[in-house]
N, C-alpha and C positions, 0 to 999 in steps of 0.2 A: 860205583866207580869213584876212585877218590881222585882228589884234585892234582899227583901227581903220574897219575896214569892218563889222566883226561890232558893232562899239559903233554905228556910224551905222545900220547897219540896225535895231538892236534901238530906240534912239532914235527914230527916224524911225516904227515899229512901232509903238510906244506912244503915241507923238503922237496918228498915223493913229486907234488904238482907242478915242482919249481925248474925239475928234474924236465920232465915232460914236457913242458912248455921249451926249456932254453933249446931241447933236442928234437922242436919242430922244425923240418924245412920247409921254407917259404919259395915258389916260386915265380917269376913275371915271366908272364905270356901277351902274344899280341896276337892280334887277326891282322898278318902284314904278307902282300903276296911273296916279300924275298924273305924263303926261308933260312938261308944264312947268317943272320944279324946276331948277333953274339952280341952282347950288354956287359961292362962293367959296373963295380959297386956306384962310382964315381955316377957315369952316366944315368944311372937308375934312378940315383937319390935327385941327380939335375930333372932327372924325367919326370917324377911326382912332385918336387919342390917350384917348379917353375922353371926352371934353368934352361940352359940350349944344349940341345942333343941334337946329333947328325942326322936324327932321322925322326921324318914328321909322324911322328907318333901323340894319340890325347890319351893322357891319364885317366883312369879312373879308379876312386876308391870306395872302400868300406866303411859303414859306420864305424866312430871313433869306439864306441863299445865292444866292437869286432875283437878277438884273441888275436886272429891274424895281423888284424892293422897293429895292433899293439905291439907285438913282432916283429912288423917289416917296422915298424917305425924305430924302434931298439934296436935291429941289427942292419936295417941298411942307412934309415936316414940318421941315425946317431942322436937325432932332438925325443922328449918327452911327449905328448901328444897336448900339455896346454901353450908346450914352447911353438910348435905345429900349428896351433889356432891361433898365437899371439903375430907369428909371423904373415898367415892368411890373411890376418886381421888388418893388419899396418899392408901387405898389396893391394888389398880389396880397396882400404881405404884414399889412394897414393894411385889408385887404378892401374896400375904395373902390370898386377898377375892375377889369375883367380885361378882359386883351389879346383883339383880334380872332381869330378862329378860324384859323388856318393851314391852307389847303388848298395842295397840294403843286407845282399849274401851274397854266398859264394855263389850260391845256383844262379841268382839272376844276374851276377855281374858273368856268368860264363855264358848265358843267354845274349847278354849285351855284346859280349867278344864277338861271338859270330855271327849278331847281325852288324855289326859296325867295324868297318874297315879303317885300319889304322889307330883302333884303340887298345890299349895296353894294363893290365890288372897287375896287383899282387895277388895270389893265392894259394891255400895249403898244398902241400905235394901229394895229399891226398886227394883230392879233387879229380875228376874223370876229364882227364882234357881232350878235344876232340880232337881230328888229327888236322882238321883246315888252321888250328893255332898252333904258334910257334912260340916252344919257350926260350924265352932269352938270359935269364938270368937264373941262379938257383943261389940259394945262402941256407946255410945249417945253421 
């Protein structure tokens, strides 16, 4: 293989994955008994950032190595994921806020939704959601 077929593939590769990744839906679910609640971008981002949302809802999230987190973090909360731990960093510090809970996957964080009441995930729209969780927000 010569070095300009190996550069077009690997090009072409990265496009392809770059493709797939922007064209994941992400969506937030909670274990909340009003299943009515509808979420905007706005309130989402307040919701995992610390902020005040209308409804007593606890965040929790994904390792920061997660695809997903990397996603919601790009398309809902709009920061990079070191701007994200610099911000945690100065709450924690300042004792203001502290970061949502990091549970390790998808499966254990859907484990976590239903046994805990009033906790809320980002997760792939592939994910088997059960029917006791209510999704609130969705982003392409």
């Amino acid at each position: 293989m010569t070095k300009n077929t190996l550069f077009l593939l690997l090009l072409f590769y990265s496009s392809f994955v770059k493709n797939v990744i922007a064209s994941e839906t992400i969506i937030v679910v909670a274990n909340t008994p009003n299943k009515s609640i509808q979420l905007n971008r706005q309130q989402v981002r307040n919701l995992f950032m610390g902020g005040v949302t209308p409804y007593n809802l606890k965040a929790i999230a994904l390792p920061p190595e997660n695809q997903i987190r990397v996603l919601f973090n790009t398309k809902v909360v709009g920061l990079t994921e070191s701007r994200i731990q610099s911000y945690w960093a100065q709450m924690r510090f300042t004792g203001r806020r502290t970061a949502p809970k990091e549970i390790k996957s998808e499966a254990l964080a859907l484990q976590y939704l239903t046994k805990n009441e009033g906790s809320v995930a980002y997760l792939s729209s592939t994910a088997d959601i059960p029917s006791e969780l209510t999704i609130l927000f969705k982003v392409n």
